[in-house]
C-alpha positions in Angstrom: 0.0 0.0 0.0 1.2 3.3 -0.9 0.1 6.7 0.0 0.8 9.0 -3.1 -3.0 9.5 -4.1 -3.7 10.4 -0.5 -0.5 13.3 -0.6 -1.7 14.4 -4.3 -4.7 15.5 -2.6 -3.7 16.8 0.3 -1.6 19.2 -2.4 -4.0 20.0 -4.3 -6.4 20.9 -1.6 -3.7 23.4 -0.5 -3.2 24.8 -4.1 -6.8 25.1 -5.1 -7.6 28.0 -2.1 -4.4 29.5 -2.6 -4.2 29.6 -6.1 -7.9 31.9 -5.5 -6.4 33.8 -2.6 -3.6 35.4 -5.1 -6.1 36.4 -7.5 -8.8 37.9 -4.9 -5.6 39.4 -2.7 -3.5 40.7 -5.1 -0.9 42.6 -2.5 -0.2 38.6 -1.1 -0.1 36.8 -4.9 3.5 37.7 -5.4 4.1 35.4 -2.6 1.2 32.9 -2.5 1.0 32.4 -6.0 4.2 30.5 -6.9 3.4 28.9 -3.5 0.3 28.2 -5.1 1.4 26.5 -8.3 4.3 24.6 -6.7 1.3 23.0 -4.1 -0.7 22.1 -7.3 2.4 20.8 -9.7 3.4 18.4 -6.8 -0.4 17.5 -6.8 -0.5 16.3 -10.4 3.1 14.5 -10.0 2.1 12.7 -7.3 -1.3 11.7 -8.9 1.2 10.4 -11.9 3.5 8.9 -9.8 0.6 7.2 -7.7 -1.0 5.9 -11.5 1.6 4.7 -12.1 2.2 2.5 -9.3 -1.2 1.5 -9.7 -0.6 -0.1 -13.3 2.7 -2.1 -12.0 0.8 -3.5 -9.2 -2.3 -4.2 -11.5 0.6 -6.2 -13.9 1.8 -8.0 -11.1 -1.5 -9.5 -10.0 -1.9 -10.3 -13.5 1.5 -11.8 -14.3 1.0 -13.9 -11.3 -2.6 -15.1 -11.4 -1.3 -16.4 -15.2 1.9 -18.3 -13.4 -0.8 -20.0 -11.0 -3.3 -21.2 -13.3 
């Protein structure tokens, strides 16, 4: 079991309301956007990373399910 859907989330649930606070509080987006976007590119990597994993462990139930049959 892995936990890089679950993180992936948890980033983009930061980036999302930050991404809206720079463009509603302009003063604060020179800091919270980049913030912002780094939160929601870590998000989408992870939710790669995690499909990914997903297929590999799907092939390896596969691969052995055929070697037992």
């Amino acid at each position: 079991m892995h936990y890089l859907g679950k993180a992936g989330t948890m980033a983009l649930l930061y980036a999302f309301p930050l991404l809206l606070i720079a463009n509603i509080w302009v003063d604060a987006a020179v800091v919270v956007k980049p913030l912002a976007w780094a939160f929601a590119l870590w998000g989408v990597g992870l939710y790669w990373w995690a499909g990914f994993v997903y297929v590999k462990q799907v092939a390896d139930v596969v691969k052995t399910a055929k070697s037992t049959s």
